[in-house]
Backbone bond lengths (Angstrom), bond angles and torsions (degrees), N, CA, C in turn:
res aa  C-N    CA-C-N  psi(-1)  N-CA   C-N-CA  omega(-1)  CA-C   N-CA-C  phi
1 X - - - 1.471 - - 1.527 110.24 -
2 X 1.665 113.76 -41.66 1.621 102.88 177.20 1.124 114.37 -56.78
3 X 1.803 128.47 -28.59 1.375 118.22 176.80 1.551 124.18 -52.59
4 X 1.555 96.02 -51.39 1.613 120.71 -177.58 2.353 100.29 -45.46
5 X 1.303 97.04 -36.44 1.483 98.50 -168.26 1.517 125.10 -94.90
6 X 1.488 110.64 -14.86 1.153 129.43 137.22 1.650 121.49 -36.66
7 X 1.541 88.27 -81.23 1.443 93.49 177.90 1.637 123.56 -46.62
8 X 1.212 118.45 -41.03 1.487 126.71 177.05 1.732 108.18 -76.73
9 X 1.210 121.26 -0.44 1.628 129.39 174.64 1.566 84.04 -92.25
10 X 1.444 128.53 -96.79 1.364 137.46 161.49 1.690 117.15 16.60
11 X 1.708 104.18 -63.46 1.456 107.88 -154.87 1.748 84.68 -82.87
12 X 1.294 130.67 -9.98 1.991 125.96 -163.20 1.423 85.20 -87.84
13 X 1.414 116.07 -70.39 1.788 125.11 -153.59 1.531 100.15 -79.60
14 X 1.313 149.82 -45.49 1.022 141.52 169.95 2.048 123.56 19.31
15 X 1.324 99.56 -59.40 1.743 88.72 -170.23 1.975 77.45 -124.04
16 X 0.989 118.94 37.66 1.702 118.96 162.29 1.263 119.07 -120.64
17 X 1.470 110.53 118.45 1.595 122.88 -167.24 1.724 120.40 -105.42
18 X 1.233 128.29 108.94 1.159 130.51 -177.34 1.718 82.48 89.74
19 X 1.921 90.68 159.70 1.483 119.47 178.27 1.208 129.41 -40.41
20 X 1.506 107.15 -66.72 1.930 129.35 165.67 1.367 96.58 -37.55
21 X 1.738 136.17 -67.39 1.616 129.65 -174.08 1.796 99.49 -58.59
22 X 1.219 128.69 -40.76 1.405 100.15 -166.61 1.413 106.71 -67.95
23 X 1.567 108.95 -56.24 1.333 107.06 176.52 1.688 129.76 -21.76
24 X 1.763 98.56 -54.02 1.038 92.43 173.94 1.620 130.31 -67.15
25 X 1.424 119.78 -9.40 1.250 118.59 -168.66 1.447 103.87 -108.66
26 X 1.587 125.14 -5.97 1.305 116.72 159.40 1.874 101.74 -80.96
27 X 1.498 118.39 -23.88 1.845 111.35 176.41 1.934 96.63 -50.43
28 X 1.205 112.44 -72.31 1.315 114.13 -174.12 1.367 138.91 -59.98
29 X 1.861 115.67 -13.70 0.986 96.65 165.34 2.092 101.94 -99.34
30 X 1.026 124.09 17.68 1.531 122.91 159.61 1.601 103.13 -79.75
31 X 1.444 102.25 -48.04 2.142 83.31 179.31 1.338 117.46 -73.84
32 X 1.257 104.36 -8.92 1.813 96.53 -174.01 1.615 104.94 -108.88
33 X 1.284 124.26 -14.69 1.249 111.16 173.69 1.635 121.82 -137.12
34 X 1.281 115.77 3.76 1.345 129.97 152.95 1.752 130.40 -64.25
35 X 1.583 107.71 136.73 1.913 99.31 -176.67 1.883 93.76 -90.47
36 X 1.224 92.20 148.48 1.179 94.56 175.21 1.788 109.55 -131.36
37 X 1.000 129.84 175.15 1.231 127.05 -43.28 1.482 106.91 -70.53
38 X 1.899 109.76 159.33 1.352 110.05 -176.03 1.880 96.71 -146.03
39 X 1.370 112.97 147.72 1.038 134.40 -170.63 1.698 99.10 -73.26
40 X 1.344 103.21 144.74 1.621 126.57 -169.49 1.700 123.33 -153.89
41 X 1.173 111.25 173.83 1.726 110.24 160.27 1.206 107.35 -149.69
42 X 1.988 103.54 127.06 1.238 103.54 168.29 1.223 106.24 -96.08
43 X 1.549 131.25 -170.14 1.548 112.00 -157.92 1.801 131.44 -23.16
44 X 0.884 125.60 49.53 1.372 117.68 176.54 1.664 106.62 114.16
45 X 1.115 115.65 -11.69 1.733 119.57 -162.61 1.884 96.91 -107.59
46 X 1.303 91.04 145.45 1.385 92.65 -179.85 1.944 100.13 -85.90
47 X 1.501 92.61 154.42 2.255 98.44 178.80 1.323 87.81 -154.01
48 X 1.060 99.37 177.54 1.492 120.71 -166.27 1.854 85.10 -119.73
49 X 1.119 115.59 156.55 1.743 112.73 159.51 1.901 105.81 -132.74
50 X 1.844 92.40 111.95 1.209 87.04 -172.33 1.788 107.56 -92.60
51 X 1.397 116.91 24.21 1.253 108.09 -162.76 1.736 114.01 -177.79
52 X 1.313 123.08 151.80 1.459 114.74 160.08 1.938 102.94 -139.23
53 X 1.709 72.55 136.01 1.885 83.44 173.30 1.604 116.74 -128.78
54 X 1.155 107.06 179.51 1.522 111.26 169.64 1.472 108.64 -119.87
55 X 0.887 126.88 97.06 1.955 123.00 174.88 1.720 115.16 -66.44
56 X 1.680 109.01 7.72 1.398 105.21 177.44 1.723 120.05 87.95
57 X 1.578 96.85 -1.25 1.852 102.41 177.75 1.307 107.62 -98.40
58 X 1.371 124.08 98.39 1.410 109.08 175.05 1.738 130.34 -65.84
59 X 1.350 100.49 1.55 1.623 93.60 -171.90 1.746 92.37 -104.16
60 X 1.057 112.78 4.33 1.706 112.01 169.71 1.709 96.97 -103.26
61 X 1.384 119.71 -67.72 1.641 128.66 168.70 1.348 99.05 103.19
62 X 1.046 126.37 -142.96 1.896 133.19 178.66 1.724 101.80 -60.83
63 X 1.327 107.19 143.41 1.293 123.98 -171.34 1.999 78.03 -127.30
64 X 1.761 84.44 157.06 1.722 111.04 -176.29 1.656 94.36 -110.46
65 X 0.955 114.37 140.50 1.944 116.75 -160.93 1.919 81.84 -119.64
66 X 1.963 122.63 92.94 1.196 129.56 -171.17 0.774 116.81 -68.91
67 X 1.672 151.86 -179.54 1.544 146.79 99.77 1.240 119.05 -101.10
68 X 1.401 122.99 148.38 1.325 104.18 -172.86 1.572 75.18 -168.39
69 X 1.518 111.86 120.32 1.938 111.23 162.01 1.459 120.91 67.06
70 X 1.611 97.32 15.80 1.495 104.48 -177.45 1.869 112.14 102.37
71 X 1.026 116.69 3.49 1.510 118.76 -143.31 1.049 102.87 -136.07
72 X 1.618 119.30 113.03 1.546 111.37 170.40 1.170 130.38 -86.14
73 X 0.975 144.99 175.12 1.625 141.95 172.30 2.066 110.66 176.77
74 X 1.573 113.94 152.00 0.982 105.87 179.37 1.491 121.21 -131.04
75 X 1.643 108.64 148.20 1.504 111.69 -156.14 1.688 99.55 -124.19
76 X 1.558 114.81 158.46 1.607 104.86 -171.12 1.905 97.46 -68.06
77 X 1.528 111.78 151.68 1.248 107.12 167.87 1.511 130.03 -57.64
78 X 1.108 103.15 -15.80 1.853 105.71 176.39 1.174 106.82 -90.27
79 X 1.516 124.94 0.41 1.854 107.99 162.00 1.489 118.05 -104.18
80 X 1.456 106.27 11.34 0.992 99.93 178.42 1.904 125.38 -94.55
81 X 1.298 141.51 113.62 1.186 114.46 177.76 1.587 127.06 -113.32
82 X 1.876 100.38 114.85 0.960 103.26 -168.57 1.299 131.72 -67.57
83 X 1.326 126.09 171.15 1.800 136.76 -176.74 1.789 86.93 -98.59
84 X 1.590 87.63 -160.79 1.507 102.75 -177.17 1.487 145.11 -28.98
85 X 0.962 133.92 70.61 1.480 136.12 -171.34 1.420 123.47 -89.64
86 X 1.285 109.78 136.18 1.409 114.61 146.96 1.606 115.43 -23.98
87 X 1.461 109.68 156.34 1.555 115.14 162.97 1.243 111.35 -71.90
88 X 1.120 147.42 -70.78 1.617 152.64 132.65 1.323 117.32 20.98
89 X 1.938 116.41 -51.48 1.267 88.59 -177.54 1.691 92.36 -119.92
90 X 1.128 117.16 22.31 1.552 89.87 -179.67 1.960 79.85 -104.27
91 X 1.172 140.38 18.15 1.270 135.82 141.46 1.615 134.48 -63.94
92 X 1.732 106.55 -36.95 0.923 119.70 152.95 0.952 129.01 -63.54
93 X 1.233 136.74 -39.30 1.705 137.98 -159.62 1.735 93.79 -100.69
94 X 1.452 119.66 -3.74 1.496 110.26 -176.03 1.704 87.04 -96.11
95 X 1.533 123.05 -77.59 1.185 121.71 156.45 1.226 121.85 7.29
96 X 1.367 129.51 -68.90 1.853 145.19 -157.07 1.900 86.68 -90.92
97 X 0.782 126.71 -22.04 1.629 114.79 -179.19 1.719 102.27 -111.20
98 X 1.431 115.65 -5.01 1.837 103.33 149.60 1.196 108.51 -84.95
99 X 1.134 132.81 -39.35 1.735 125.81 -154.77 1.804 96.90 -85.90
100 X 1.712 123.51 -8.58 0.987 123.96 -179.32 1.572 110.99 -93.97
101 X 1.892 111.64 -15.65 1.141 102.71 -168.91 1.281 127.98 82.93
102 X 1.509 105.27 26.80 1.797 112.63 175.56 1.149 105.61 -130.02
103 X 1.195 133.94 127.68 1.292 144.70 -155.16 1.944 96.27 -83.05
104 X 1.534 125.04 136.45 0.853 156.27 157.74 1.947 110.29 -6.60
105 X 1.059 109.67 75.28 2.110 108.31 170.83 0.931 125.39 -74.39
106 X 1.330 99.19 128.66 1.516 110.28 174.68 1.608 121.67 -59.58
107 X 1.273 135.08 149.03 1.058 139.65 151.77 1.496 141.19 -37.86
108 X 1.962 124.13 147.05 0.984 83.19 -169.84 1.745 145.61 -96.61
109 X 1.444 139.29 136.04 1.155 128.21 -144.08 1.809 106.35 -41.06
């Protein structure tokens, strides 16, 4: 599997130079090839994640765009741990948390 996530780090950053370009090219391949929305937990609470963006802060990086009770709000993508995914995007979000240097989360119980 680390190969498989390599390669999917590789195939995002490829022609993106410095942090701000990767970032941005892991934002675009989450809108263009990620399902959305998919069930998650941020600290302990169940959300829905209808979205991933980049607001341009690299020491935050991809933000998770929530719902939860009617109510949006947004959290960095590495605190979030998602439930059921697609292959596609739970590749991405494994991918975007190696190249970030956060070791692999479990789902939520």
């Amino acid at each position: 599997m680390s190969d498989d996530i390599d390669a999917v780090v590789e195939e995002i950053v490829v022609d993106a130079y410095g942090e701000d370009e990767q970032l941005w090219a892991f934002h675009q391949f989450f809108e263009d090839e990620a399902t959305f929305p998919f069930p998650a937990e941020v600290v302990g609470s169940p959300v829905e994640v209808v979205g991933v963006d980049y607001e341009g802060d690299e020491r935050r990086g991809l933000v998770a765009r929530c719902r939860r009770n009617d109510q949006g709000y947004t959290v960095a993508l590495i605190d979030v741990a998602p439930g059921r995914l697609t292959e596609r995007t739970a590749a991405l979000i494994a991918a975007y948390r190696r190249w970030s240097g956060v070791e692999a989360r479990p789902g939520p119980r």
